[in-house]
C-alpha positions in Angstrom: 45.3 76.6 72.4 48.6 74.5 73.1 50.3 76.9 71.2 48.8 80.0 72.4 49.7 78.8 76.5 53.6 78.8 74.8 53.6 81.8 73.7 52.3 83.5 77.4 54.6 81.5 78.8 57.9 82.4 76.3 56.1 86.5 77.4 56.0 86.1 80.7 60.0 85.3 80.8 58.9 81.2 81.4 57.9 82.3 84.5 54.3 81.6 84.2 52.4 78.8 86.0 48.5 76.8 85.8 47.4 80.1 87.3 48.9 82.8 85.3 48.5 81.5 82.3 45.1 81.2 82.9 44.5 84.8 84.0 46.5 85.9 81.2 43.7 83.6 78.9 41.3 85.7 80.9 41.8 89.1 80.8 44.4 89.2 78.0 42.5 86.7 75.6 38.7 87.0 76.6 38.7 82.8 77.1 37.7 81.1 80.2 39.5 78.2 80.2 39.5 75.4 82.9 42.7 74.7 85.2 42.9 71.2 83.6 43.0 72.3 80.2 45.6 74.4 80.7 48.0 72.1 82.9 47.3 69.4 79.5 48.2 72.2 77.3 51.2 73.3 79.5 52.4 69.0 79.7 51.8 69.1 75.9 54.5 71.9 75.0 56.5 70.9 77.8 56.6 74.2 79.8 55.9 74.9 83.5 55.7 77.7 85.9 59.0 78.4 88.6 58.6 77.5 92.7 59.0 79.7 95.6 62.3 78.9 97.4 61.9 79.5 101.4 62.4 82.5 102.8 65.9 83.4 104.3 66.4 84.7 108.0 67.9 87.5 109.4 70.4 88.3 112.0 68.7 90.9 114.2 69.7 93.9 115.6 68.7 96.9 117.7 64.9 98.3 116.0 65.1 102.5 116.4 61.4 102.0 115.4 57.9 100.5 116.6 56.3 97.8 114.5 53.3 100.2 113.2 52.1 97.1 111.2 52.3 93.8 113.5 52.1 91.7 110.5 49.2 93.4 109.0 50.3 93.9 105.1 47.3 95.7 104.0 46.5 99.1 103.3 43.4 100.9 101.6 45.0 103.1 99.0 48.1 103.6 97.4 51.2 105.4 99.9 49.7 104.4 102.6 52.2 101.8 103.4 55.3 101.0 102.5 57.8 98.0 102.7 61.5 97.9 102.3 64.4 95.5 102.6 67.7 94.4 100.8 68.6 91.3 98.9 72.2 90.4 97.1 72.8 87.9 94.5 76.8 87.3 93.2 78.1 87.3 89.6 81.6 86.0 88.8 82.8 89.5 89.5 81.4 89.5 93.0 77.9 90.6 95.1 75.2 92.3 93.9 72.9 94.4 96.4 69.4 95.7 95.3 67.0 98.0 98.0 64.0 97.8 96.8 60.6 99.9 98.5 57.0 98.3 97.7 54.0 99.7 97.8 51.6 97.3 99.6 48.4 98.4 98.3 49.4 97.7 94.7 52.4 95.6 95.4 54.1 97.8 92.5 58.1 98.7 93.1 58.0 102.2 93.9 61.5 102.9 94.8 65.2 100.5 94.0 68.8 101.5 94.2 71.3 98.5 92.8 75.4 98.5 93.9 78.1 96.5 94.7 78.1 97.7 98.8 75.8 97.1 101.6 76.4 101.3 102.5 73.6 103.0 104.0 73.6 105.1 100.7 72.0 102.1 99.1 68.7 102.1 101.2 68.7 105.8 101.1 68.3 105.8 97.5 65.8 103.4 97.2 63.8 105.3 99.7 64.3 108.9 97.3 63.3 107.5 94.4 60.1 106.5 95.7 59.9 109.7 97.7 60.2 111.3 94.4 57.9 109.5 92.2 55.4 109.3 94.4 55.8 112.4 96.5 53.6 111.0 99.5 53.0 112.6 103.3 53.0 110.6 106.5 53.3 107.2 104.8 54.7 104.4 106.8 57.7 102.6 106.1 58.3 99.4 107.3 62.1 97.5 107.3 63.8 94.8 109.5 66.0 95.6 112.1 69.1 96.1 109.6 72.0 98.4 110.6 71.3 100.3 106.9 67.9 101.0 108.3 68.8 102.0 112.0 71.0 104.1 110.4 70.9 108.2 111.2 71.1 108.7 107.7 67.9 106.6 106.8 66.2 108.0 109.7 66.8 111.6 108.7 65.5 110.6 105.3 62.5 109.5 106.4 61.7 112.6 109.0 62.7 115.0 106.5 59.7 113.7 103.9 57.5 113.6 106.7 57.3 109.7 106.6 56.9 107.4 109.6 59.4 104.1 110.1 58.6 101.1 111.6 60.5 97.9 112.0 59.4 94.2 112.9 60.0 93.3 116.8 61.8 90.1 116.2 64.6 88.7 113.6 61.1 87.1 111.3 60.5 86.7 107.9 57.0 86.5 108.2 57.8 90.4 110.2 58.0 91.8 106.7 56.3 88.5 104.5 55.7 91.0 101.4 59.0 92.3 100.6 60.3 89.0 101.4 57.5 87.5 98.6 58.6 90.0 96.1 62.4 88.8 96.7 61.1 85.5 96.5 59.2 85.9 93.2 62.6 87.6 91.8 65.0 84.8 92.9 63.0 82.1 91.2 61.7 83.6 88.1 65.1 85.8 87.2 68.4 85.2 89.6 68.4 81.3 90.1 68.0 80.9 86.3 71.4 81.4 85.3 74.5 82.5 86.1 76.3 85.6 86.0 79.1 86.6 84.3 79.7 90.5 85.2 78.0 93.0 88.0 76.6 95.6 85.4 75.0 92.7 83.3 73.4 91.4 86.4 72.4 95.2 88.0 70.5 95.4 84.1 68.5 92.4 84.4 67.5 93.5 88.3 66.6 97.0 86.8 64.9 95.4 83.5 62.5 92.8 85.8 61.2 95.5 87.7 60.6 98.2 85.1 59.6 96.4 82.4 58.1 93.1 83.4 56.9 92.8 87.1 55.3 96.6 87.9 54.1 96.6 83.9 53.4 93.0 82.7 53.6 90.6 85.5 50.2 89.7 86.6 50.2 88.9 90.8 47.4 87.0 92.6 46.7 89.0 95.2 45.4 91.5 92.8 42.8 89.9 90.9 45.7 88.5 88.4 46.6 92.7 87.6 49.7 94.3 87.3 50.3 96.9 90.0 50.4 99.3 87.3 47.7 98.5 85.8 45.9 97.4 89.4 46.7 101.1 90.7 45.5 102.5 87.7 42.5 100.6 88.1 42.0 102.1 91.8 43.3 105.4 90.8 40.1 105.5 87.5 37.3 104.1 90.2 38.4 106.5 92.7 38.1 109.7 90.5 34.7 108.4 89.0 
């Protein structure tokens, strides 16, 4: 069993706490194995899970939009909410900026755009990939009170897919708590764990977490220990039955 709990932990990037592990015992294994077991297994092999750093705050600014979700981070199928927000993280060569748009139903990453500016351009294209992928009417989209997304340009971008913005009223973290978990989650489990050397190398590794470990392979709590992939997937199989 010890060396089973390793090996899900060396998968899931040693990222992987009691918690985790165990789901991934669960659905991935077929065991049902107690939380203590696993924390003795975990202390045998000498592994542990990565902690949440505290949120960071905001300076605020001007909102062009009403707060359409006061807080209320739920919605009852896929597009039907949206959250957005930036975060930056330097290499040796300098920043690096990542927008990224979740979906809050399934938590899954539904848009990004990574560069070495905080332009407008960079929330734009975050918001048209996920307007592309996902094609969706009258979705809201929810940001702080940024100057990228008080922006004309981001504004247009929304009115011209027919989506609906809304912004926090005050300069909160807890004003958009999700996209500030997801940031979270990505700080601890892939940019505090190292340094980094170039911009491209560290732009890969943002691309590489989303695509091909949290939206795929990461398994999140608030969804029954799922993926979002495989969470929406879930939904999307009930739903046509």
């Amino acid at each position: 069993m010890a060396n089973t709990i390793a090996a899900i932990h060396t998968d899931s990037r040693q990222t992987y706490g009691v918690r985790r592990i165990r789901a991934e015992l669960r659905y991935g294994y077929g065991l049902a194995i107690s939380h203590k077991r696993v924390w003795r297994c975990m202390t045998l092999v000498g592994v542990q899970g990565v902690h949440r750093r505290r949120w960071r705050r905001h300076k605020p600014s001007p909102a062009s939009w009403p707060d359409l979700v006061n807080r209320q981070f739920r919605a009852e199928a896929p597009d039907r909410l949206w959250v957005t927000d930036i975060t930056q993280h330097r290499s040796a060569e300098g920043w690096v900026y990542a927008a990224v748009v979740l979906d809050v139903y399934s938590r899954r990453v539904v848009g990004w755009s990574i560069a070495d500016h905080l332009r407008t351009e960079l929330v734009a294209d975050a918001l048209d990939m996920a307007r592309l992928r996902r094609k969706p009417v009258g979705t809201v989209v929810h940001s702080d009170r940024g100057t990228q997304y008080t922006s004309w340009l981001f504004g247009h971008r929304l009115r011209e897919a027919g989506l609906l913005g809304s912004m926090g009223k005050v300069a909160s973290a807890f004003d958009n708590a999700m996209i500030e978990s997801f940031f979270g989650s990505m700080q601890i489990e892939l940019l505090d764990r190292r340094t980094w050397t170039a911009r491209a190398e560290l732009a890969t590794a943002i691309f590489e977490y989303i695509e091909a470990f949290y939206n795929p392979v990461r398994r999140h709590s608030a969804l029954d220990y799922r993926s979002p992939i495989d969470y929406e997937r879930l939904h999307t199989t009930n739903t046509a039955a």
